[in-house]
C-alpha positions as CSV (number, residue, x, y, z in Angstrom):
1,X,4.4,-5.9,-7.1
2,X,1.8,-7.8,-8.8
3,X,-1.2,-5.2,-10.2
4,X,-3.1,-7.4,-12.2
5,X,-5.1,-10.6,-11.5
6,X,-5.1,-11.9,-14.7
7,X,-5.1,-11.6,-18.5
8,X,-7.5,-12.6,-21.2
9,X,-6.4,-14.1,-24.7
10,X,-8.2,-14.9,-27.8
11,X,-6.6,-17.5,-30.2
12,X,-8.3,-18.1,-33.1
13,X,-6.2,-21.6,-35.0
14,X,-9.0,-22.4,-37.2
15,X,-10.9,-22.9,-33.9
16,X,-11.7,-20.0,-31.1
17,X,-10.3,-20.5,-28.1
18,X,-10.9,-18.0,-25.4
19,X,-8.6,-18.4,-22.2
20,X,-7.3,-16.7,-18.9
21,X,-4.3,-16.7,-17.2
22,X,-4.7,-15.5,-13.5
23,X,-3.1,-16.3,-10.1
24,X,-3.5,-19.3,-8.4
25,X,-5.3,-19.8,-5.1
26,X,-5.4,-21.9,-2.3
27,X,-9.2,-22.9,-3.2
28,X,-8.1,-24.0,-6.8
29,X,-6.5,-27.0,-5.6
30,X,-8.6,-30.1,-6.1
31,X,-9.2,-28.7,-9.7
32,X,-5.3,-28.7,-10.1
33,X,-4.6,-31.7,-8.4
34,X,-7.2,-33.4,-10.6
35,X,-5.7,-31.9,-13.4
36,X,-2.1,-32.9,-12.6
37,X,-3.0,-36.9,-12.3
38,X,-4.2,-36.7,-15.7
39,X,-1.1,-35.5,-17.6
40,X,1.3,-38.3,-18.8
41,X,4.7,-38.8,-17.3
42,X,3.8,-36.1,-14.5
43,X,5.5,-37.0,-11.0
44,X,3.5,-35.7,-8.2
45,X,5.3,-36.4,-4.3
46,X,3.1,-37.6,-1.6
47,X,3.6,-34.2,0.7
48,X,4.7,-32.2,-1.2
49,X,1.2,-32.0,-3.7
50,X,-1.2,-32.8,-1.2
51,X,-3.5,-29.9,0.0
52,X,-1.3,-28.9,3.0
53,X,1.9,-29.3,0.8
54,X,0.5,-26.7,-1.8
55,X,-1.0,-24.4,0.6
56,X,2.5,-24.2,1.9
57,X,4.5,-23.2,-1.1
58,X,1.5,-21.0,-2.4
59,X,2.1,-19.3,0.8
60,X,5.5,-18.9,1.0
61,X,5.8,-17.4,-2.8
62,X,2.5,-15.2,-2.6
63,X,0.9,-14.0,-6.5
64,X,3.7,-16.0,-8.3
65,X,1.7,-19.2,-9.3
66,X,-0.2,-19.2,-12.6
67,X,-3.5,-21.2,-14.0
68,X,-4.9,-21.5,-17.3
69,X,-8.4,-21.2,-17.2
70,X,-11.2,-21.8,-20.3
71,X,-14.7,-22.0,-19.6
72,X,-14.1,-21.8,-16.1
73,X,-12.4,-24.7,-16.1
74,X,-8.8,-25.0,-15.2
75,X,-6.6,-26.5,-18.0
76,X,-2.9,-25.6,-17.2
77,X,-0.6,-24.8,-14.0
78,X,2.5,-23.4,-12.8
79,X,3.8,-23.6,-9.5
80,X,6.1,-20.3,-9.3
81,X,8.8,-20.0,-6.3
82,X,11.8,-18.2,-6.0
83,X,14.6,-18.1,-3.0
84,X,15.3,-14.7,-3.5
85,X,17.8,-15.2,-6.0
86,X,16.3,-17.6,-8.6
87,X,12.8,-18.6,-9.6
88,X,11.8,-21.9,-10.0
89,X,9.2,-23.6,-12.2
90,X,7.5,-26.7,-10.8
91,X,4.5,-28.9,-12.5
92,X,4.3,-26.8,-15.4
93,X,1.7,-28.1,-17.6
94,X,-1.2,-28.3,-20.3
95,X,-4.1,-30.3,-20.2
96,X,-2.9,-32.6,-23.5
97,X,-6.4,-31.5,-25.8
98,X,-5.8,-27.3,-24.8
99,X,-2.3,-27.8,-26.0
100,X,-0.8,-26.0,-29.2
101,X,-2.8,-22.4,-28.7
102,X,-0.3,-20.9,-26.8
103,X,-1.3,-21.5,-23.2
104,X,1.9,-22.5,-22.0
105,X,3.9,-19.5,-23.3
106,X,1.1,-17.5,-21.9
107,X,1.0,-19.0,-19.0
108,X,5.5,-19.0,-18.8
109,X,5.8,-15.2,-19.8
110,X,3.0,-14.0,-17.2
111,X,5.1,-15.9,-14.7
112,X,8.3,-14.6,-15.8
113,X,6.9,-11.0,-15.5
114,X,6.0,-12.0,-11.7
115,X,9.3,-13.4,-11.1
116,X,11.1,-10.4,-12.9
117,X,8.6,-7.7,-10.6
118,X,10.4,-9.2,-7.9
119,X,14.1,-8.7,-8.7
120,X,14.4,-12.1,-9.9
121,X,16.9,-12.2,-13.1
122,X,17.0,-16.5,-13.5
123,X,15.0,-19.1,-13.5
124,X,15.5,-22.7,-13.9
125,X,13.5,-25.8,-13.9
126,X,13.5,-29.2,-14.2
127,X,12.5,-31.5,-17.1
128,X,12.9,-35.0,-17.3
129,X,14.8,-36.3,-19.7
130,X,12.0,-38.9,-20.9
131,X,9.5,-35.6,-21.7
132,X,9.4,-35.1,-24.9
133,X,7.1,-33.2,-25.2
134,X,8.4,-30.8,-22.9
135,X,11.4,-30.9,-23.3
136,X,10.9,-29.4,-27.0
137,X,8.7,-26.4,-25.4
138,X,11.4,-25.5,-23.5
139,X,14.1,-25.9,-26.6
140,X,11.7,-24.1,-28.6
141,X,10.6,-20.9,-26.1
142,X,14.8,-20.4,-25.9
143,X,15.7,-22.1,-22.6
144,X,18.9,-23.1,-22.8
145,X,19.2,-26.9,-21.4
146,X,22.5,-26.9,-19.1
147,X,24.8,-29.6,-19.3
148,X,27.9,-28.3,-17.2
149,X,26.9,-29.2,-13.9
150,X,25.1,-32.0,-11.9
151,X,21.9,-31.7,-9.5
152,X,21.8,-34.1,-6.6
153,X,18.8,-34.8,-3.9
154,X,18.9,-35.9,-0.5
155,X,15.5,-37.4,0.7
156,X,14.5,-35.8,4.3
157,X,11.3,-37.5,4.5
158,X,11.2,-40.9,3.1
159,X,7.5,-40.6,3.4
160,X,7.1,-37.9,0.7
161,X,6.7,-40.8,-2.1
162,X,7.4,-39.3,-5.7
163,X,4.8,-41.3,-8.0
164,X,4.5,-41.0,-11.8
165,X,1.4,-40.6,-13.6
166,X,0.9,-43.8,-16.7
């Protein structure tokens, strides 16, 4: 069970940088959503990220999701899930200029101590392979990329459109 609502950090790399990690909530959504059309490369689905999509998932994994928050503004995200035998990671990110203090292994461990409060021993994500950027996070924090088996989708709604951010 989650007993905390969030966690303050201090980074000091030549400048300050104060910052919170905390749950997300339902209301926090058209900060997130704004932030998620800014990052580069990001792929956001039609249903899936609109309000109603969110709400949904926020719902059905209660206290899991994560936000990076400085100043009160919000400036990072994960969308946290599990099936009750693996987590998953979705739209993990870092607005680009907060990047390099640490938010996103704050922001990954916090959510890996949710996941692990709930009996949850594995996660797994997805990257694509034209991240860079994330792609070396995950390298770097340890996560072992898997190359021994394939994933496959099958579209059920041709009307959730998957759109890429320039």
């Amino acid at each position: 069970m989650i007993t905390k609502e969030s966690i303050n950090f201090t980074v000091d790399l030549g400048v300050r940088l104060d910052y919170q990690i905390r749950t997300m909530h339902q209301d926090d959504y058209d900060e997130v959503y704004k932030l998620w059309t800014t990052i580069h490369g990001f792929a956001m689905r039609s249903i899936d990220d609109s309000k109603a999509g969110v709400s949904a998932f926020l719902n059905r994994n209660p206290d899991l999701s994560v936000v990076a928050v400085v100043d009160g503004k919000i400036v990072g995200t994960i969308l946290v899930g599990t099936d009750g035998r693996h987590g998953s990671f979705y739209h993990v990110c870092v607005q680009e200029e907060y990047r390099k203090h640490g938010i996103g292994k704050a922001m990954v461990t916090e959510a890996m101590f949710r996941l692990k409060d709930q009996g949850i021993n594995k996660i797994q994500l997805v990257a694509f392979a034209g991240n860079e950027v994330g792609n070396q996070f995950w390298h770097a924090e340890g996560w072992r990329e898997r190359v021994d088996y394939n994933t496959y989708d099958f579209v059920l709604n041709d009307e959730n459109i998957i759109r890429f951010n320039s």
